[in-house]
N, C-alpha and C positions, 0 to 999 in steps of 0.2 A: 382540568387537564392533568394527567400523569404526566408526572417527571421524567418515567422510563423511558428512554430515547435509545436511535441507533443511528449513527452517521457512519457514512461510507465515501472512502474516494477510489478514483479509474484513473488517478496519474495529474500532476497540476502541468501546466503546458497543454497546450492542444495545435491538433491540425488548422492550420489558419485557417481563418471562420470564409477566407473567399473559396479556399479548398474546399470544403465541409460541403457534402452533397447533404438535402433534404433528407434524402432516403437514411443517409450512412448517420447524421445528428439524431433523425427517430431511432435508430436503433441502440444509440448509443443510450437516450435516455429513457425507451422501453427496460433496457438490459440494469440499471441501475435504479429504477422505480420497483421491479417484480427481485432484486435483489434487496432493496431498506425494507420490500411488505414483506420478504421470507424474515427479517430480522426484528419487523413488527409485530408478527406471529408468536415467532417462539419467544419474544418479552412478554408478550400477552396472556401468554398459558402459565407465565411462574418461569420461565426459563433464565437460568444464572447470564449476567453479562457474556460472561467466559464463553458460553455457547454461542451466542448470539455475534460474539465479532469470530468464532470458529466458522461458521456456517457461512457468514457473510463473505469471509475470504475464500473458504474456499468457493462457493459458487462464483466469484471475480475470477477464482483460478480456470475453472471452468469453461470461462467466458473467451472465446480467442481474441474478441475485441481490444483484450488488456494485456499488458504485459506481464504475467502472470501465468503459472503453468500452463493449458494450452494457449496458444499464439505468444509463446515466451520468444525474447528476442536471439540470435546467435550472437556467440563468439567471435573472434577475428578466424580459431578454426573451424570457426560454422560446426560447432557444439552447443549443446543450451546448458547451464549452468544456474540452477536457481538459490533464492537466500528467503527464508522466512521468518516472524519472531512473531511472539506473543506474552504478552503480562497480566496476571490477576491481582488487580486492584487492593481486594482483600487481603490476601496472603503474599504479594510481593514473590510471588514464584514465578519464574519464566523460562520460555524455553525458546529456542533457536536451531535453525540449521543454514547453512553456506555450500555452497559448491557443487550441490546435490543432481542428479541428471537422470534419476532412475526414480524416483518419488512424485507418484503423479500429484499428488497434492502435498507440499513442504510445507505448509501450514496445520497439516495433521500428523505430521513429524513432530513440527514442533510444539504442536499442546501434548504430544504423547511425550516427548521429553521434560515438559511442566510438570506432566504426573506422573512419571515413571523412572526418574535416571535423575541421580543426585549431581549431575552436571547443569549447566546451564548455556552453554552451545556444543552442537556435534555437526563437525566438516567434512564435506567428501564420502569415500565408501565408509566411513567410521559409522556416517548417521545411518546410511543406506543401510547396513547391517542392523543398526538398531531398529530402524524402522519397519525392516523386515520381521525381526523378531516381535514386534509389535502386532504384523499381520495385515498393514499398511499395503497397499495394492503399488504394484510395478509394475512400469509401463517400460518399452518400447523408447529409447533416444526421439527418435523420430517421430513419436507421441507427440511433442510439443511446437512441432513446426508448422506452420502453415505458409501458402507462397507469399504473402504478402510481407512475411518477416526475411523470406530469402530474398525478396525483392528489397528491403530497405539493408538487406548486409551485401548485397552486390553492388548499391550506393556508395555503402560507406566504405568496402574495398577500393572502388573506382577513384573516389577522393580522396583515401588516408586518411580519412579520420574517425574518431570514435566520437558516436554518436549516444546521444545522450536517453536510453530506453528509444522510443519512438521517434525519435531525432531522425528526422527524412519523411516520414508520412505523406508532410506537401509536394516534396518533392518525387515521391513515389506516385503522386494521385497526377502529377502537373509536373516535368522534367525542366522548367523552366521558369519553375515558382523557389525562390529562394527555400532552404530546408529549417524547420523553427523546432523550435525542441519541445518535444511531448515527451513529459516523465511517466512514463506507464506504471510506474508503481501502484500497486493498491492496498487497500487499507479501512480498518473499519473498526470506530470505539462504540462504548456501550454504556450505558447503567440503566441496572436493572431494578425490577422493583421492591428487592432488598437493600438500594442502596449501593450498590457494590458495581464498581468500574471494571472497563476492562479494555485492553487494545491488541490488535495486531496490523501487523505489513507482510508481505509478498511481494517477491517481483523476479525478473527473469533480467536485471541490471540494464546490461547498457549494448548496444547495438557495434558490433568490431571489440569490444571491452577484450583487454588482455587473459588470457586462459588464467584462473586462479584469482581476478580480480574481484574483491567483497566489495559492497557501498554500506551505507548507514542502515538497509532496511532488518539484517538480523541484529542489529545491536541496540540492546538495549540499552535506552539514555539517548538514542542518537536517533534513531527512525522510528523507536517503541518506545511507550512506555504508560505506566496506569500505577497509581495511589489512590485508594479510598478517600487519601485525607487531603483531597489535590485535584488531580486529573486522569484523564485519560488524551492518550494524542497518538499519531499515526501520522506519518511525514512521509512525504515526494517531494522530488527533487534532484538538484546536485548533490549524490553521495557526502562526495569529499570534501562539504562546504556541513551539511549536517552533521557530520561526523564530530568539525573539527568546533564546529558553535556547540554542540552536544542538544542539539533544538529541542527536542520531546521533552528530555528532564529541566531543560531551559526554563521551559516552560512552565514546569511542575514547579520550580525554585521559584520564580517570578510569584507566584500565585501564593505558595507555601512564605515566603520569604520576608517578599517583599508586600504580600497582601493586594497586589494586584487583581483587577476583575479577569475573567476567562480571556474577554476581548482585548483587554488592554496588555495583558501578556503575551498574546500572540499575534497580536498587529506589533509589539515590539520586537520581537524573533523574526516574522517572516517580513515587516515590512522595512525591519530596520537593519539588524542583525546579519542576517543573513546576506544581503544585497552590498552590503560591507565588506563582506568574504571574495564578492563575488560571484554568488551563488543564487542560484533561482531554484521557485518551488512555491511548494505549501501545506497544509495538513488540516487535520478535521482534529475536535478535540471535544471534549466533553467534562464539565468540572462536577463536583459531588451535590451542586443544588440542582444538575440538571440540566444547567446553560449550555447553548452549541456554537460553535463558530467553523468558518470552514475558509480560513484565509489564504490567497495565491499573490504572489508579485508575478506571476506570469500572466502570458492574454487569456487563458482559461484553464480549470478543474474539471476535472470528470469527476463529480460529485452528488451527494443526494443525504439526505438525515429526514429523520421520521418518530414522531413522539407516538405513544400507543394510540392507538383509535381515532387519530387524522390521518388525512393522505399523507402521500409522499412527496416530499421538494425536493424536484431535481435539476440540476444544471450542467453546463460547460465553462459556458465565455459568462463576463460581466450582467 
């Protein structure tokens, strides 16, 4: 068996599983099986980690299913507002964008600020311009909406509160079904078969979230992050609980550190860690001998990882 692997996630949190229509559960995990065999492919032919979690996010973005450029969440002013990050294993370069609303994909913003801009995040119309000059495709505001996300921000208007990505789903499918919180973040790490890690995150944040508000997922250390000599990790979840445990590099420390196995440092982060803070979630991660883990303290991940030349494992709930 190759070591080359690619894990992906669709958000930890899920639509409660009594909510969860047949139809809507196959699709969820068609849409995450045909995205780990696009990232099994291009591991397969020689392709660098770095591509492989590029590809993989953005087809998540793609996806309206997810929270993530199309069917990204609104604003409280029913604007979409997205945050992306990515890191190379190898080289310790990384790139990020925040706030962005005109970049149909911000996860190809931000490997183009990897390789092309001696900065390491770019905010608002800053990165739009650079992305532009990149030659990055620009869409339409209203590119990113679909009704199902105006139906869960007419929720969260109605009740005053800010919801957490996908936070209302149940209650959107069921008016009467308590509302559970689905992190729609996504995300996806890599190592390839040089060796060489790599991770990125995406997401369209939080559902009513205040204009201007960032979570963990472009920040590197906090929602990204990938060392050769360590890991690679990808986090959903509570923003502001990831942020402030610093979980992804958390993680790398633990391993790098304290000599920790992949599992035993990240059952320490999300099962202990985190839940400490207050905070729920989880993330998918990948260490340098090739091990995977894909841990939630929520009722379910949208997730899936796939080594070269076996199928795909995909899941939700337990």
């Amino acid at each position: 068996m190759s070591k080359a692997v690619i894990a992906i996630h669709g958000g930890a949190g899920a639509i409660a599983r009594a909510n969860m229509s047949e139809e809507k559960e196959k699709q969820y995990l068609a849409a995450l099986s045909e995205i780990v065999s696009a990232g099994q492919r291009l591991l397969a032919d020689g392709g660098r980690a770095l591509d492989a979690v590029t590809e993989a996010v953005r087809l998540l973005e793609e996806c309206p299913l997810f929270n993530a450029g199309k069917g990204a969440v609104f604003t409280h002013a029913g604007s979409h507002e997205l945050d992306a990050s990515i890191m190379d294993g190898l080289s310790l370069q990384a790139g990020a964008v925040a706030g962005v609303k005109h970049i149909r994909n911000p996860i190809l913003a931000a490997r183009a600020i990897l390789e092309h801009s001696p900065h390491v995040m770019l905010i608002g119309a800053g990165a739009e311009d650079f992305a532009d000059r990149q030659g990055l495709e620009r869409v339409e505001a209203d590119f990113f909406s679909t009704p199902e996300r105006r139906a869960q921000l007419e929720l969260a208007l109605q009740s005053g509160r800010t919801l957490l990505d996908h936070d209302g789903a149940s209650a959107v499918c069921s008016p009467s079904a308590p509302a559970d919180q689905k992190f729609g973040t996504v995300g996806a790490v890599a190592l390839d078969l040089h060796g060489n890690l790599a991770a990125a995150t995406s997401t369209g944040g939080m559902t009513n979230k205040q204009v201007g508000r960032v979570g963990d997922s472009p920040i590197i250390g906090a929602g990204c992050y990938a060392n050769n000599a360590s890991v690679a990790v990808s986090c959903t979840g509570s923003g502001e609980v990831f942020m402030r445990a610093l979980a992804a590099y958390d993680v790398a420390a633990l391993v790098a550190y304290r000599r920790l196995s992949l599992q035993e440092a990240c059952q320490q982060v999300v099962m202990e860690k985190i839940p400490a803070l207050g905070g729920s979630g989880g993330l998918v991660a990948v260490d340098s001998a090739g091990n995977v883990t894909l841990p939630f303290n929520s009722e379910g991940m949208y997730r899936g990882y796939g080594y070269i030349g076996e199928v795909p494992e995909v899941g939700i709930y337990r």
